[in-house]
N, C-alpha and C positions, 0 to 999 in steps of 0.2 A: 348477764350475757348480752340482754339485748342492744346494751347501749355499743355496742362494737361491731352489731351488724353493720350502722351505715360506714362504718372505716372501713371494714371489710372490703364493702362494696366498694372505696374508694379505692381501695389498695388495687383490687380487678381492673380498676381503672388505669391505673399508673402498670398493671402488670401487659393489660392490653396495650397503652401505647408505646413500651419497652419495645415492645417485639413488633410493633409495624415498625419503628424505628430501623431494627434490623433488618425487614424486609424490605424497606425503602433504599435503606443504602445496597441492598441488593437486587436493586431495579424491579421488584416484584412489586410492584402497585397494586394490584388486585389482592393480595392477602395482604397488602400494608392498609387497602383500604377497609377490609375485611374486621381486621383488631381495630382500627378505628372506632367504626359504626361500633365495634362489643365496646369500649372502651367508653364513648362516648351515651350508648346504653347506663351502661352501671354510674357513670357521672349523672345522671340525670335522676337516676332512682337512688342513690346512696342519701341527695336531697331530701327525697319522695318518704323513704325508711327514717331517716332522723326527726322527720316534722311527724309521722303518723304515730311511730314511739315513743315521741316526744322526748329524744336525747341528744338535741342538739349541742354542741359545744366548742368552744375556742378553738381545741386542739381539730375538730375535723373541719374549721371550716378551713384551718391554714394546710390540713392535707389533701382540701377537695384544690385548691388552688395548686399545691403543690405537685398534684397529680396532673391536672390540665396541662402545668407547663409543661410537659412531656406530651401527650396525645392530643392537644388542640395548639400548642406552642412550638416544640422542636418539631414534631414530624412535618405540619405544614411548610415549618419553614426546608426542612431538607427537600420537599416534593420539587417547591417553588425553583431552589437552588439546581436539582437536575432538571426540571424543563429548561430553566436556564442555560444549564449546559448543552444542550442540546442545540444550541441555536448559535453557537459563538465557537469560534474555530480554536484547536488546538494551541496555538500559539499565543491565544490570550492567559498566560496562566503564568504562577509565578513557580520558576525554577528552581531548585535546591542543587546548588553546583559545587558546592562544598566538598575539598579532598578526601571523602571518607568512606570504607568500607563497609559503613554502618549500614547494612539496610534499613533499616528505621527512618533512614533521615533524607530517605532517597523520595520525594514525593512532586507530582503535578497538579498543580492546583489551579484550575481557572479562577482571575481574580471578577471576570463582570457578574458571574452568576452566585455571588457573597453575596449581590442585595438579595435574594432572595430570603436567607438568613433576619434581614428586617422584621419580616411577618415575625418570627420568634421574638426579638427585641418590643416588639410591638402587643405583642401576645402576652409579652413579663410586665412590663408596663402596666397595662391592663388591668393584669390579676391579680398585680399589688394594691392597684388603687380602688379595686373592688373589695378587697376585706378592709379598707380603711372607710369608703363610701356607706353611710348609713341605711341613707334613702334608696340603694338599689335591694331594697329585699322584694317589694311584688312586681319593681320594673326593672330593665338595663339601661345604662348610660353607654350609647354605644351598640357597635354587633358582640353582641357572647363570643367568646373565643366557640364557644363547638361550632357557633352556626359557620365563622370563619373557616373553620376548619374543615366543614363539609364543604366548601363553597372552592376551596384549594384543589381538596380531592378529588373532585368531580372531573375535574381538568384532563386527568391521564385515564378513568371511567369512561370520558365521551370517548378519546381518540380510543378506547381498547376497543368500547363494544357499537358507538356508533359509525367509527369509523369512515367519515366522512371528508374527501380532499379538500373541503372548504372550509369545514371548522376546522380540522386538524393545521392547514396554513395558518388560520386569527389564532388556534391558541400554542403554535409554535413561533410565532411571530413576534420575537425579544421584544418589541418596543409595548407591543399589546400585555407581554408577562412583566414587563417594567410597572407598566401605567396597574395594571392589578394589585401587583406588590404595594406601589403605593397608595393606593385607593384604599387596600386591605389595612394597612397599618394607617390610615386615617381614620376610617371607620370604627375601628376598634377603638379607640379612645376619643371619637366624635361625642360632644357635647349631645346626642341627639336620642330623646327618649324612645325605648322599644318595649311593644307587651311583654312581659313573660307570658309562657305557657306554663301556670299554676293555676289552679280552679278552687277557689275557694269555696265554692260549691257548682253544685252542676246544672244551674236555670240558664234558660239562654239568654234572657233578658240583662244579666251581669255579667255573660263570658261570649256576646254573639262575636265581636271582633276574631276571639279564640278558633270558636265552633267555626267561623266560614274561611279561615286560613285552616282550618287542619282538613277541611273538604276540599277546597282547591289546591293545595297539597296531594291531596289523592288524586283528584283527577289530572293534575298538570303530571305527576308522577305516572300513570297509564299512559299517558298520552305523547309525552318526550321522555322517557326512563329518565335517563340518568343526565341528557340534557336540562332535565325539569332543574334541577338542584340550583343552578345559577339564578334563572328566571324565580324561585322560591324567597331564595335570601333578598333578590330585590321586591318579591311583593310584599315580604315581610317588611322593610323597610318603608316601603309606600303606604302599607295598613299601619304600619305606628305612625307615621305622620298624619293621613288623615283621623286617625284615631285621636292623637292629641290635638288634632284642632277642634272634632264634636265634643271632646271632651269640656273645653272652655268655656 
C-alpha cells in the first residue's frame, strides 16, 4: 500500500489544480488561489512521502510532472491570459461570423491576451526537460514551475486584498503583464542554477542558504502579505546566485 501513497498525493495535486482551473475561468481568484497553495502543498510532499518510503518510481515521477502541468502550467497561464484581458478593449478579438445557429460556435475571443497562455507552453517545456535532466535532483535549472506559479498568482491577491491605485495601475498595465509573461517563460527554462528546499539533513552549517530564505520569507511575508510573494521569488533568485558563486 505504501508505495501509492505518494501518487495519491499527486493525484490531490492534479485534483487541486482541476478546480482552480474552473474557478479561474470563473473569475474567482481567491478560491483559484486557494486550490493552488492545496495543490501545490501536496506537489511538494507526494516528493517528501516517496523519498521517506523509499518508493520512488518512473511512473510517479511522470505523474508529479503531469500533474504540475495543470496547477503550476494551465492555471497560471489562464490567470496571465484574464489580466490580459482586462487591459485591451473589446474589439481586439477574433469574431466567429459564420452563418450558423449553432450556439457552440458563437464565441469572442480576444487575440492579444493568448500570450498569456505562453507561461503554459513555457511551463510544458520545462517539465519535459526536467524528467529528462539528470542533475536537477538536489538543484533546479531555472524557476520550478510552483515558485512560477505563485509568482502569477499573487498578482490578482495584491489587487484583492491590498488594494492599492498604484500597484493595481503597474500590474494592470499590458505592457508591464507582457514584459512578466516574458520574463516568466524565460526564467523557467533559464540555464541558471537554483537551491532546492530539500534538507538532507538538518545542521545549519550544510542548509544555512535554506534556513535564512525560509526566515526572510516569514518575515517579508508579515510584513508585505501577499505583496511579499513577488519580492520572494526574486530573493530566491538572488540567494541562488550568490549561492553558486560561494560555492566555487
Amino acid at each position: 500500500m505504501k508505495r501509492h501513497i505518494p501518487n495519491a498525493l499527486t493525484l490531490l495535486n492534479l485534483f487541486c489544480g482541476s478546480i482552480a482551473v474552473i474557478f479561474v475561468i470563473n473569475n474567482n481568484f481567491i478560491a483559484a488561489s486557494l486550490f493552488v497553495f492545496l495543490g501545490i502543498f501536496f506537489d511538494f510532499f507526494d516528493g517528501f512521502a516517496a523519498r521517506k518510503l523509499n518508493v520512488q518510481s518512473e511512473l510517479g515521477l511522470q505523474l508529479d510532472s503531469l500533474a504540475d502541468m495543470v496547477t503550476s502550467g494551465l492555471v497560471p497561464g489562464i490567470i496571465m491570459y484574464k489580466l490580459l484581458s482586462l487591459t485591451v478593449k473589446t474589439s481586439d478579438s477574433l469574431n466567429n461570423n459564420w452563418p450558423s445557429n449553432r450556439d457552440w460556435l458563437d464565441f469572442n475571443l480576444p487575440v492579444f491576451p493568448l500570450l498569456g497562455l505562453f507561461i503554459t507552453l513555457a511551463s510544458a517545456y520545462r517539465l519535459a526537460n526536467f524528467n529528462l535532466d539528470i542533475e536537477q535532483q538536489t538543484y533546479f535549472k531555472g524557476l520550478p514551475t510552483p515558485a512560477n506559479t505563485l509568482l502569477i498568482v499573487s498578482l490578482p491577491l495584491i489587487m484583492e486584498f491590498q488594494n492599492s491605485d498604484f500597484i493595481n495601475a503597474i500590474i494592470l498595465n499590458k505592457w508591464f503583464l507582457v514584459g512578466l509573461t516574458l520574463l516568466s517563460c524565460y526564467i523557467l527554462n533559464a540555464n541558471i542554477k537554483l537551491f532546492a528546499l530539500k534538507f538532507k539533513d538538518w545542521s545549519f552549517k550544510t542548509n544555512a542558504t535554506r534556513y535564512i530564505f525560509i526566515i526572510l520569507c516569514i518575515v517579508l511575508l508579515i510584513v508585505l502579505q501577499f505583496a511579499a510573494i513577488p519580492v520572494i521569488i526574486l530573493l530566491y533568485i538572488f540567494m541562488s546566485l550568490i549561492d553558486n558563486l560561494t560555492s566555487k
